[in-house]
Residue frames relative to the residue before (quaternion, step in Angstrom):
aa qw qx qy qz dx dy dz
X 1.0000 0.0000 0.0000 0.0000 0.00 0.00 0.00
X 0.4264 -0.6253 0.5804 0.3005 3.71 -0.79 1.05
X 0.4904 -0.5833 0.5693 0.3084 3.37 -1.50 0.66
X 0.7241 -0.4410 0.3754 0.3746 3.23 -1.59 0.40
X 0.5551 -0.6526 0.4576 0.2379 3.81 -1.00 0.76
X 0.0582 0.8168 -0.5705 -0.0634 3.80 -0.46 0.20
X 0.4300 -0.7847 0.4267 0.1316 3.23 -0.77 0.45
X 0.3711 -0.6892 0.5044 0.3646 3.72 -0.14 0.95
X 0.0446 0.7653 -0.6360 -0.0879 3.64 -1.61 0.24
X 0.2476 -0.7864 0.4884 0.2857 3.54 -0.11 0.09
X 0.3018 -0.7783 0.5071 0.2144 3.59 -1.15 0.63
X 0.4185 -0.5714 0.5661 0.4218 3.80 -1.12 0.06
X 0.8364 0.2022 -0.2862 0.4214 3.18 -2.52 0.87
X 0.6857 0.5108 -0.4539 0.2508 3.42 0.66 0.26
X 0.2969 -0.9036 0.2909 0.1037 3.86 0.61 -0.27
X 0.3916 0.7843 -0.4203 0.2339 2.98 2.14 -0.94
X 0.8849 0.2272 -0.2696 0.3045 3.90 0.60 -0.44
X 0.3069 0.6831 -0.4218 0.5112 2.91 1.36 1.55
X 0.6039 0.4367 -0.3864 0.5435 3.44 1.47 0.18
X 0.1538 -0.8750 0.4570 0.0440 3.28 -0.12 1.66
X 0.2296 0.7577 -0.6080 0.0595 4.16 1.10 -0.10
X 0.2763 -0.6953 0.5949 0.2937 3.61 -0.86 1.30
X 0.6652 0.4320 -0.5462 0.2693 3.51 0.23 0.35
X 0.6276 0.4366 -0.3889 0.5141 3.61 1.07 -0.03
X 0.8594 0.1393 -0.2401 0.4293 3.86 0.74 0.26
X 0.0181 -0.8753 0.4799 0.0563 3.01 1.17 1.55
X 0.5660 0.7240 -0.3024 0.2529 3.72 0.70 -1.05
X 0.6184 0.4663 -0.2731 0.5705 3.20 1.62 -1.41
X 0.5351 0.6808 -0.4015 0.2984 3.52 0.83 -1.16
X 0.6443 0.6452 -0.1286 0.3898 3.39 1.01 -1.74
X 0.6996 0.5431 -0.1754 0.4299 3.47 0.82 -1.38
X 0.6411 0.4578 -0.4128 0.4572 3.88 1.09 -0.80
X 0.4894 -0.6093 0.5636 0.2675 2.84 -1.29 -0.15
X 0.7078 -0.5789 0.0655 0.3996 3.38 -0.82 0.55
X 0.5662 0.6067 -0.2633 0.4919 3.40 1.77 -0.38
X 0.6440 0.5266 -0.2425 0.4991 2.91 0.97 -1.00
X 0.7619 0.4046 -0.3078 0.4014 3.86 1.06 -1.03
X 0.4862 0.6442 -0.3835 0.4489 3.45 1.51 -0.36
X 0.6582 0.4929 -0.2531 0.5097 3.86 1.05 -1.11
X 0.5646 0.5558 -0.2628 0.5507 3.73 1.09 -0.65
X 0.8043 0.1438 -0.2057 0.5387 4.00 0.34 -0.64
X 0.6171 0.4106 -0.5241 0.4194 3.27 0.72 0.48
X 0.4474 0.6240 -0.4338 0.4714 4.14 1.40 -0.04
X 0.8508 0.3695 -0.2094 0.3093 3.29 0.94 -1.15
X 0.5428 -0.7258 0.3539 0.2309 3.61 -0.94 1.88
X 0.4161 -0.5759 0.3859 0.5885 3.73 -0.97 -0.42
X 0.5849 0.4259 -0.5605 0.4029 3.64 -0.27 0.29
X 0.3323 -0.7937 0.4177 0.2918 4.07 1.23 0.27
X 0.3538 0.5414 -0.6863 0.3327 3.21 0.60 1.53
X 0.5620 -0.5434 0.3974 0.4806 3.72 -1.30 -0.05
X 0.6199 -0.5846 0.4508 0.2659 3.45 -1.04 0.97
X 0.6705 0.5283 -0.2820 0.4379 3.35 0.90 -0.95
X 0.8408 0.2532 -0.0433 0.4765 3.96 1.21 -0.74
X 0.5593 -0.6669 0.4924 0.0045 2.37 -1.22 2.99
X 0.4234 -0.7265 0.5400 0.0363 3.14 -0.66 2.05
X 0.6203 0.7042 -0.1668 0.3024 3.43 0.97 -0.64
X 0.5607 0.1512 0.0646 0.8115 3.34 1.59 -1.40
X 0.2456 -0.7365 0.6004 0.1919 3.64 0.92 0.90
X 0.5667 0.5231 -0.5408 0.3359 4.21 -0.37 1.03
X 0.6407 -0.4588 0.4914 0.3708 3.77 -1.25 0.43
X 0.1424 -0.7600 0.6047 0.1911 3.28 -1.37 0.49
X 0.7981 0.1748 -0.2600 0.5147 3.31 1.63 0.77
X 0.1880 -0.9325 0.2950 -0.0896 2.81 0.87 1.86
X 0.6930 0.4237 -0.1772 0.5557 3.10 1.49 -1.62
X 0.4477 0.7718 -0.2214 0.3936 3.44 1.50 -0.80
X 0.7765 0.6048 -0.1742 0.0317 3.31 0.31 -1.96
X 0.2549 -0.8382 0.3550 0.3261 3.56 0.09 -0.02
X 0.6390 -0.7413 0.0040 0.2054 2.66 -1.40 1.44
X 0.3557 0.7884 -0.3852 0.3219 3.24 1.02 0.72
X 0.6686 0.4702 -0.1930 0.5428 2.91 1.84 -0.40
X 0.5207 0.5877 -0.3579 0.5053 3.29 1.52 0.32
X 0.6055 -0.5082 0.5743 0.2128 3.84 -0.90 1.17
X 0.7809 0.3747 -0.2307 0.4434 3.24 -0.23 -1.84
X 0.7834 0.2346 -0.3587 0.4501 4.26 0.25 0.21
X 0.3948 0.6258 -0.6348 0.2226 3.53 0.75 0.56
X 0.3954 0.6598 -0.5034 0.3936 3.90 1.29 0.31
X 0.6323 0.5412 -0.2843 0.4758 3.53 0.82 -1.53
X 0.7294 0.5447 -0.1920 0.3667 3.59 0.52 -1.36
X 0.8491 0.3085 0.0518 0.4256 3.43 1.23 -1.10
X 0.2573 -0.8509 0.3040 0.3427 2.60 2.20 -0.33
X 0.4657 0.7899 -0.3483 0.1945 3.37 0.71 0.67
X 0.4653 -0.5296 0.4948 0.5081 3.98 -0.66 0.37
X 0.6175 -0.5954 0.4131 0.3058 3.33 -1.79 0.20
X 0.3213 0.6790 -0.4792 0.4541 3.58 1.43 0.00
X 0.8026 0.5362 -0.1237 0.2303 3.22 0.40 -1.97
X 0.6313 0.4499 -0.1479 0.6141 2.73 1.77 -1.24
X 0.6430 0.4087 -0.4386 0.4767 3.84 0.40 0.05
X 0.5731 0.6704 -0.2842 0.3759 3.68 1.26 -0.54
X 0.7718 0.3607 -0.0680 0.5192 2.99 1.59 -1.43
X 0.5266 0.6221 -0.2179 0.5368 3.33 1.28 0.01
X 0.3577 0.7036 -0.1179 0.6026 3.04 2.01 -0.84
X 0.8274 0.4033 -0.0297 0.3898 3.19 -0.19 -1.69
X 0.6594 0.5221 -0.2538 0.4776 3.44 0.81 -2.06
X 0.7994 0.3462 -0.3807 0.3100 3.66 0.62 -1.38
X 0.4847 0.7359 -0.3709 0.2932 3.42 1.09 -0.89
X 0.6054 0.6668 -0.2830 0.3297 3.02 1.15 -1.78
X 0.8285 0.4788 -0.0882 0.2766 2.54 0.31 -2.56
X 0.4336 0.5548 -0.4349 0.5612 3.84 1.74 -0.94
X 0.7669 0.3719 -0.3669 0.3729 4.05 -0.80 -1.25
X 0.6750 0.5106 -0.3452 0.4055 3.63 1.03 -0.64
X 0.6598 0.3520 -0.2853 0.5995 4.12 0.68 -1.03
X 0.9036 0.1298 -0.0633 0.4034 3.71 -0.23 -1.29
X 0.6462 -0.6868 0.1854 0.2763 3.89 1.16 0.42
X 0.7333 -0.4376 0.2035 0.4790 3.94 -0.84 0.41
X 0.8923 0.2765 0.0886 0.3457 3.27 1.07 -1.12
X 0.0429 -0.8865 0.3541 -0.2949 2.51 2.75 0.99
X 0.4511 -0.5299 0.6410 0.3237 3.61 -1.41 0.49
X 0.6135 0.5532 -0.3714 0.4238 3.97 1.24 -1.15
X 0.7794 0.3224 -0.2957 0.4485 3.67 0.62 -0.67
X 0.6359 0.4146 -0.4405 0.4792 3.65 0.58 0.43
X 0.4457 0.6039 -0.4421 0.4911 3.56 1.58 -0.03
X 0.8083 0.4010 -0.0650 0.4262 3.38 0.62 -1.41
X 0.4371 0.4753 -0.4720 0.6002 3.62 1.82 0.48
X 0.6751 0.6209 -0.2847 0.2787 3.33 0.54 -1.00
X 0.5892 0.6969 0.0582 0.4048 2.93 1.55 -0.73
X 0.6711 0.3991 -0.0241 0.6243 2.38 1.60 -1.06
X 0.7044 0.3485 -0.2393 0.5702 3.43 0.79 -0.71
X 0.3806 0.4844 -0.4821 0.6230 3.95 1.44 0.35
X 0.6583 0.6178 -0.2574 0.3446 3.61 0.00 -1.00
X 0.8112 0.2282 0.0240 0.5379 3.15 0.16 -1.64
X 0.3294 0.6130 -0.6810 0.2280 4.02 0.57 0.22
C-alpha cells in the first residue's frame, strides 16, 4: 500500500534553498542545462548563498523574477518526475536543507512541519 500523499508547501523567512554551494547540491547542479547552469553559478555568492537573497529579512529580492530553477513546482520537468514524487522530494530536499543551515530543532523547521500538517489535513 503506497503511503499517504502529502503535499509540498513552502514557508516564509526561511531560505534554506537559497543556499546554492554547487558542492552541496551537486545533483540539482547536474539537471540544468547548460544555460540554465551557467545562470545558476553565476547567482551563487562567495559564501555560496544566492547573491540575489537578503539574508537579513531572510526573502528573495527576485522572487517574481527568478528563474525557473528556483521554482519547486518544476523540479518534475527537471527530474522527470510525477507530482507525488516531486512533493515527496521537495519534502525531503526542504527538511533536509532546514536541519542542515539552521538545525533539527530550528523554530524554521517546526514552522515548515506546521505547515505541512495545515496543508495536508
Amino acid at each position: 500500500m503506497k503511503p499517504k500523499a502529502h503535499k509540498w508547501s513552502c514557508i516564509a523567512n526561511c531560505g534554506a534553498c537559497c543556499r546554492l554551494a554547487p558542492e552541496e547540491r551537486s545533483e540539482a547542479v547536474q539537471a540544468l542545462s547548460t544555460a540554465e547552469e551557467e545562470e545558476y553559478f553565476r547567482m551563487v555568492g562567495n559564501d555560496g548563498w544566492c547573491r540575489h537573497y537578503d539574508k537579513a529579512n531572510r526573502k528573495c529580492t527576485i522572487y517574481d523574477e527568478r528563474p525557473s530553477f528556483c521554482k519547486v513546482e518544476n523540479f518534475s520537468k527537471f527530474f522527470e518526475l510525477n507530482q507525488y514524487t516531486t512533493d515527496y522530494l521537495a519534502i525531503k530536499s526542504c527538511k533536509e536543507n532546514i536541519r542542515s543551515i539552521y538545525g533539527g530543532k530550528s523554530t524554521v523547521l517546526k514552522r515548515f512541519q506546521r505547515n505541512l500538517d495545515k496543508t495536508n489535513k
